[in-house]
C-alpha positions as CSV (number, residue, x, y, z in Angstrom):
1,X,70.8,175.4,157.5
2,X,68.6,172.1,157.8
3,X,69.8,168.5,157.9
4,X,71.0,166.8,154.6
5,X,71.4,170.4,153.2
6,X,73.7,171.1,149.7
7,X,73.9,175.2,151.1
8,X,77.1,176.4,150.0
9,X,77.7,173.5,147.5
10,X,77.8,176.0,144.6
11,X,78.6,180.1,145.4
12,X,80.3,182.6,143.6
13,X,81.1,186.3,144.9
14,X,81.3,189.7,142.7
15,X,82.1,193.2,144.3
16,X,79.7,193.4,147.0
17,X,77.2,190.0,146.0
18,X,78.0,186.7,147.6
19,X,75.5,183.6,145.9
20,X,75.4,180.4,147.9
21,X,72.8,178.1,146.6
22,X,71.4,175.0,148.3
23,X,70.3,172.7,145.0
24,X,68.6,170.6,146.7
25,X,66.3,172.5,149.1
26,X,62.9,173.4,149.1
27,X,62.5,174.7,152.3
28,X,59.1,173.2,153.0
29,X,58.0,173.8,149.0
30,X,58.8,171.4,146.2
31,X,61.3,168.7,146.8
32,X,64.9,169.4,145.4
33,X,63.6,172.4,143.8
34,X,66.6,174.4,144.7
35,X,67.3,178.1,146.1
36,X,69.8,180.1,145.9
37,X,70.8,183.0,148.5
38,X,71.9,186.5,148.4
39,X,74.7,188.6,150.7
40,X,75.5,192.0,150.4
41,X,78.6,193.3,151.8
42,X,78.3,195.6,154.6
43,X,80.3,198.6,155.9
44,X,82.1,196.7,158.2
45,X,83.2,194.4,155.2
46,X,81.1,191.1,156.7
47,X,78.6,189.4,154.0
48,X,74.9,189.6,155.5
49,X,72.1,187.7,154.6
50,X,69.6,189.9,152.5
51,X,67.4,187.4,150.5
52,X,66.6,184.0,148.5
53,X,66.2,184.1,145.3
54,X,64.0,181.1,144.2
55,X,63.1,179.6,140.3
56,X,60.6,181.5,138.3
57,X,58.6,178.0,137.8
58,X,60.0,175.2,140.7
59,X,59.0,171.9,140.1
60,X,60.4,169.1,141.8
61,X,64.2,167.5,141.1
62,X,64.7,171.2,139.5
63,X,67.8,171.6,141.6
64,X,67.9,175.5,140.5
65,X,71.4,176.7,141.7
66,X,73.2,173.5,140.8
67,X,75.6,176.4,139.1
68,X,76.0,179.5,139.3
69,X,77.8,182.2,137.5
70,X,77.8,185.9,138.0
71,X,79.4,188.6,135.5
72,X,78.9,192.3,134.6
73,X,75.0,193.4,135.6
74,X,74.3,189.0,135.3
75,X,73.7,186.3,137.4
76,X,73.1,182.9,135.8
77,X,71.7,179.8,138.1
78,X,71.7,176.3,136.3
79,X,68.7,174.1,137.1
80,X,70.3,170.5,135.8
81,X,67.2,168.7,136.7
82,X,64.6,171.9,134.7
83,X,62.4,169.4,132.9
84,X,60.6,172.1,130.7
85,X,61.8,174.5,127.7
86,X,61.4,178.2,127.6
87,X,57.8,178.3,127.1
88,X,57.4,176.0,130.3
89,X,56.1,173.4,127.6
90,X,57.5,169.9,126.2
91,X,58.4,168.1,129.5
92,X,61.6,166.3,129.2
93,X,63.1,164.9,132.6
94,X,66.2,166.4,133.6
95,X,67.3,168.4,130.2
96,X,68.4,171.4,132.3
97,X,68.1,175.1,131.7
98,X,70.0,178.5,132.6
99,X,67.9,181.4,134.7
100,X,69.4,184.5,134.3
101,X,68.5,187.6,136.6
102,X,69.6,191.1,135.9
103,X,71.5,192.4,138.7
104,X,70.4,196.5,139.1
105,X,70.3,199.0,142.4
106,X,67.2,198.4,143.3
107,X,67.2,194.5,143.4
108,X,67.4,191.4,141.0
109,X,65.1,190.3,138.3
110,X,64.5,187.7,136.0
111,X,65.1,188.6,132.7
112,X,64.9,185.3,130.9
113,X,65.4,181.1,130.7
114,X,68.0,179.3,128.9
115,X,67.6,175.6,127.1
116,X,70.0,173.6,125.4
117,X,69.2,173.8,121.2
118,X,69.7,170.0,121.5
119,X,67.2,169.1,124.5
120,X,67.4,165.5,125.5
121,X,65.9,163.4,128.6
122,X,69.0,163.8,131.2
123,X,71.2,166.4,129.1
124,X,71.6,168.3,132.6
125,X,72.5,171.1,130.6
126,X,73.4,173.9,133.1
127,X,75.0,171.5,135.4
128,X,78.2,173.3,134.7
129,X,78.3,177.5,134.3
130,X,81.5,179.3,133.0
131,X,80.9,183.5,133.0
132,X,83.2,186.3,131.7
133,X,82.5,189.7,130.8
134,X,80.6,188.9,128.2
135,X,80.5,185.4,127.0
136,X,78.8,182.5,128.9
137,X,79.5,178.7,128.6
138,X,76.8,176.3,129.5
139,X,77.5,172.5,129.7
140,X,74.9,169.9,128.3
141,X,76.3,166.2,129.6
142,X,74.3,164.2,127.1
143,X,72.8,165.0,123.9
144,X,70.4,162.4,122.2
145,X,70.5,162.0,118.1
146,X,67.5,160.5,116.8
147,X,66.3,158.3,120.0
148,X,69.7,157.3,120.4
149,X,71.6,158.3,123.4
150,X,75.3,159.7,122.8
151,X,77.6,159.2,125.6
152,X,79.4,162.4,125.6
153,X,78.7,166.2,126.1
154,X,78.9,169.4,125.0
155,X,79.4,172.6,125.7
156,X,77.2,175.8,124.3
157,X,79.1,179.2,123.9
158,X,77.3,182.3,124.4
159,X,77.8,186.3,124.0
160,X,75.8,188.8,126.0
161,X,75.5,192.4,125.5
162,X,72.9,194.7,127.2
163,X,69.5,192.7,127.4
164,X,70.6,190.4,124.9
165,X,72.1,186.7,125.0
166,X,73.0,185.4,121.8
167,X,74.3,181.8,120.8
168,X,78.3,181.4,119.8
């Protein structure tokens, strides 16, 4: 673990899978960008290290793994600082996003990315990730009306079914 590190800030554990993310890392990469790592459970019932998992499009200030959630064959990392929506388009600083993975056997993959419906400059939606089996809740801090910035937050509700993640 380096100097100044966030490891371990944000983790969550299901059956055999531990998560610990270090938001603000890089690890020689892109400033703040974020990662987040992956334990197994072994035989002798000791978590050991098998991977890092890392954005499908860092940038820096990202901070991917600022949350993380993890339910049924899921994982969801929030990236509070993700500046770009789903088509990696329409830069907005710190409107935030949700990458979610899909956990199988054979290793875990990117299935897709997450934006608030209500993007705003510093929304840091995804700063906050709530998981059951099979609904998701994704804060957005700040949503902006018209140019005008509202001082409260919101929360987005969604339902997920096999390969499909549908809005509340």
């Amino acid at each position: 673990v380096k100097a100044n590190s966030f490891f371990g800030r944000h983790l969550t554990i299901a059956d055999d899978y531990l998560f610990i993310s270090d938001f603000r890392s890089g690890f020689g990469q892109v400033t703040n960008s974020g990662l987040v790592f992956l334990y197994m459970k072994g035989n002798d019932g000791l978590f050991e290290y098998q991977h890092r998992i890392e954005s499908q499009s860092p940038h820096e200030d990202k901070y991917f793994g600022s949350s993380i959630g993890v339910s049924a064959n899921y994982l969801f990392i929030g990236c509070y600082g993700d500046a770009f929506d789903t088509n990696g388009a329409n830069e907005l600083d710190q409107a935030g996003s949700v990458e979610v993975f899909k956990i199988e056997e054979d290793g875990i993959d990117y299935f897709k990315k997450i934006t608030s419906p209500e993007r705003s400059e510093y929304g840091h939606f995804g700063q906050e990730i709530s998981v059951n089996s099979s609904n998701l809740a994704i804060s957005d801090n700040i949503v902006y009306t018209k140019g005008t910035k509202l001082h409260y937050g919101k929360v987005h509700f969604y339902r997920y079914e096999a390969f499909q993640i549908n809005r509340g």
